[in-house]
TORDRENBA-567985 format. One record per residue (C-alpha): residue in one letter; x, y, z. Coordinates in nm, 3 decimals, always signed. Example, Ala and Ser with C-alpha at 12.3 -4.5 7.8 and 13.67 -1.06 7.14 Angstrom:
aa=A&px=+1.230&py=-0.450&pz=+0.780
aa=S&px=+1.367&py=-0.106&pz=+0.714
***
This chain:
aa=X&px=+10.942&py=+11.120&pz=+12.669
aa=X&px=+10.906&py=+10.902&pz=+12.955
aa=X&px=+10.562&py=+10.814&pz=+13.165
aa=X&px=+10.338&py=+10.544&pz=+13.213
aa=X&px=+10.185&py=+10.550&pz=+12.915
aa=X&px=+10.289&py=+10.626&pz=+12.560
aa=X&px=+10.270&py=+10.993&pz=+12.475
aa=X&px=+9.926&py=+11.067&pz=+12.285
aa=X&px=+9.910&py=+11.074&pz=+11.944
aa=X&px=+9.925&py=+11.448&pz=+11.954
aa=X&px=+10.211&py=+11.502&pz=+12.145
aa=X&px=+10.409&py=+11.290&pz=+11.870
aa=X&px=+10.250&py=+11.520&pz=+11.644
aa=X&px=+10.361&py=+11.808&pz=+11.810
aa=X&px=+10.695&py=+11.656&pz=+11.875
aa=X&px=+10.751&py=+11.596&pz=+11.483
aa=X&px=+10.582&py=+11.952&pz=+11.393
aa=X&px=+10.809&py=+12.129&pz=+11.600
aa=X&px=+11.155&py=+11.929&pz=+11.516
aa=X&px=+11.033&py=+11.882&pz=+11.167
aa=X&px=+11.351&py=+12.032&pz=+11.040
aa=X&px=+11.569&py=+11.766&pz=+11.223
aa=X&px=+11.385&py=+11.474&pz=+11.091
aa=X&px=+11.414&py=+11.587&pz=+10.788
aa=X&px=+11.813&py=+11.622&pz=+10.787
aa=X&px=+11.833&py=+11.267&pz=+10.966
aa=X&px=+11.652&py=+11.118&pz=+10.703
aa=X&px=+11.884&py=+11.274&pz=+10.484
aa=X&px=+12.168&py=+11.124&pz=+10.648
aa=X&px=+12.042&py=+10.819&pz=+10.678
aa=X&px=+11.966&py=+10.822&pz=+10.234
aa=X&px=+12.305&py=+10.930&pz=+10.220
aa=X&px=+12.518&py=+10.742&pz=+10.465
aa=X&px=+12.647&py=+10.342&pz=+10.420
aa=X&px=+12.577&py=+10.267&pz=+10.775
aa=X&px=+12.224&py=+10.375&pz=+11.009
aa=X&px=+12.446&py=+10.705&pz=+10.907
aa=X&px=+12.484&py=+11.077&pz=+11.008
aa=X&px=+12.800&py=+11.042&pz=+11.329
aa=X&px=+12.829&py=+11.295&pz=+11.570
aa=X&px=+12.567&py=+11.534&pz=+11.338
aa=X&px=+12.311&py=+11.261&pz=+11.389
aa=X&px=+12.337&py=+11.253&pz=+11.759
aa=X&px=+12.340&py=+11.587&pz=+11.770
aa=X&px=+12.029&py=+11.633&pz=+11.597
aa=X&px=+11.900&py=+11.329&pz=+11.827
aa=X&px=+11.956&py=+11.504&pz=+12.129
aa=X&px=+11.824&py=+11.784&pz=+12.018
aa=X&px=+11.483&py=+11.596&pz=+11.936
aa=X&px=+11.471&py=+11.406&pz=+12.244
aa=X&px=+11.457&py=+11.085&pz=+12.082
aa=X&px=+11.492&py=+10.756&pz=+12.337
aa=X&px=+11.716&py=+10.568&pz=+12.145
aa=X&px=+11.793&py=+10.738&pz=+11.816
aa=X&px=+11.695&py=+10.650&pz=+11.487
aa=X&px=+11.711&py=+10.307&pz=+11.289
aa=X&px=+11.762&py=+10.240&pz=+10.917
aa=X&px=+11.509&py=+9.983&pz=+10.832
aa=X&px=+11.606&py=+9.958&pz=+10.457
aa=X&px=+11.711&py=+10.163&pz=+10.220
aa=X&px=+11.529&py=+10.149&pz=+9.918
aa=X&px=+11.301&py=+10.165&pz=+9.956
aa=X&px=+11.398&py=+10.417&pz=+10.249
aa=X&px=+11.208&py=+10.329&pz=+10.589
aa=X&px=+11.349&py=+10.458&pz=+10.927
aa=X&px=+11.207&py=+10.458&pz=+11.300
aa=X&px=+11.278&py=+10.760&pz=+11.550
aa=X&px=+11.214&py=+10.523&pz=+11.897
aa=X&px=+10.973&py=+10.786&pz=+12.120
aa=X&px=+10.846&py=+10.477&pz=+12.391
aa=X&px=+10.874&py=+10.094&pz=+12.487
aa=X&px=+10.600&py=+9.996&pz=+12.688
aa=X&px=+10.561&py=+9.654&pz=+12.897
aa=X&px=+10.697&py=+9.328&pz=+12.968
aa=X&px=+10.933&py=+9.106&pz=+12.676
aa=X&px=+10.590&py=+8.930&pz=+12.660
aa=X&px=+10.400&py=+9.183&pz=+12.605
aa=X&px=+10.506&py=+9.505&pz=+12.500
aa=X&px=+10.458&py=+9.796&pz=+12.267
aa=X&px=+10.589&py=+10.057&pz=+12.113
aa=X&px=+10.526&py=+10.411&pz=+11.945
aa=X&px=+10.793&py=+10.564&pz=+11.716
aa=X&px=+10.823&py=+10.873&pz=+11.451
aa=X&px=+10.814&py=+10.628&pz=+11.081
aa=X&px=+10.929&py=+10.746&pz=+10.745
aa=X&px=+10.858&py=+10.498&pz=+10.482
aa=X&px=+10.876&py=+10.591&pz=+10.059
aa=X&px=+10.608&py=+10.344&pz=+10.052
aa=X&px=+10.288&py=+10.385&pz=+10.281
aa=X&px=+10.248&py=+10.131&pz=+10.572
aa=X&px=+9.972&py=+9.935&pz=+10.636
aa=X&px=+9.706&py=+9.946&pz=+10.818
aa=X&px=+9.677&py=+10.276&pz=+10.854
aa=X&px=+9.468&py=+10.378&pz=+11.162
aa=X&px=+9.302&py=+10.748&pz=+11.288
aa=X&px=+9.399&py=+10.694&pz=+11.601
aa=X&px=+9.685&py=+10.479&pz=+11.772
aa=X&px=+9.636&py=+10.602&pz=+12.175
aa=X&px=+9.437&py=+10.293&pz=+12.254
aa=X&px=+9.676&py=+10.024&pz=+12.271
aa=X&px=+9.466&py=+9.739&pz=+12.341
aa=X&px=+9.191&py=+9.864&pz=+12.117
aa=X&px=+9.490&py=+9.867&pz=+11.816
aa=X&px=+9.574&py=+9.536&pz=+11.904
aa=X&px=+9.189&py=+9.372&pz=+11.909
aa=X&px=+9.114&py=+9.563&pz=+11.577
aa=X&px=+9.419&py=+9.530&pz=+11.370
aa=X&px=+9.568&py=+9.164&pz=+11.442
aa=X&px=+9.934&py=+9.319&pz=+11.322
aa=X&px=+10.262&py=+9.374&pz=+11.468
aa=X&px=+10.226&py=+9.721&pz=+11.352
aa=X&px=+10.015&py=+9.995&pz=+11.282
aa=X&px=+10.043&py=+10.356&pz=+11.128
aa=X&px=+9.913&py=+10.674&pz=+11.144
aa=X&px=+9.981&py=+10.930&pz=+10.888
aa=X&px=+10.138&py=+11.278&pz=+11.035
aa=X&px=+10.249&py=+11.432&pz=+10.668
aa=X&px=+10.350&py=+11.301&pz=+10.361
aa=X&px=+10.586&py=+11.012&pz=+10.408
aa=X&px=+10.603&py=+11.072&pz=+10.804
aa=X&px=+10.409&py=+10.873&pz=+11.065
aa=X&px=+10.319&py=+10.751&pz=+11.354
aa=X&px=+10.416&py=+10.363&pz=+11.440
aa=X&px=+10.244&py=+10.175&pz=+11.697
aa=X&px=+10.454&py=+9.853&pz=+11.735
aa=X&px=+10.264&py=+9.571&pz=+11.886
***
């Protein structure tokens, strides 16, 4: 996904809904593998997504990864927005993460989260 802006909130929606299947398995490999996990299956499956720079294991128990979907800006000033899993549920949670700068002036984090389903979300990195 590349454009000026992040993609909406509703095209990562979309994006998850209709690859849910992959995340799924990648998160699997990631549980399951000593490394950020899954080899050539993994990119596969990344490819297949259209993920910008694959997936990151964050930790794994409890088990918290990022799918990378946009960077944004300057090293200054920058942002982020990223497919999340996380067996525990991120804070703050937002209902809407397309406004950027209205994010940032609300939420005074380097984060924030938007629930898609279950333990899957939306990241905003700030």
């Amino acid at each position: 996904m590349t454009a000026c802006a992040h993609p909406s909130d509703d095209e990562c929606i979309a994006l998850f809904m209709r690859h849910e299947r992959e995340f799924e398995r990648l998160r699997e490999m990631a549980a399951a593998a000593p490394g950020n996990g899954g080899g050539s299956t993994a990119a596969e499956l990344i490819d297949k997504i259209g993920l910008r720079d694959g997936m990151v294991r964050l930790s794994r128990e409890p088990l918290r990864i990022e799918f990378e979907l946009s960077v944004r800006g300057l090293a200054t000033s920058s942002s982020s927005k990223l497919i999340y899993y996380s067996e525990t549920e991120p804070a703050p949670l937002v209902p809407k993460l397309d406004d950027v700068g209205a994010v940032r002036r609300t939420c005074h984090c380097d984060a924030a989260f938007r629930m898609i389903d279950g333990n899957w979300y939306i990241k905003l990195g700030l």
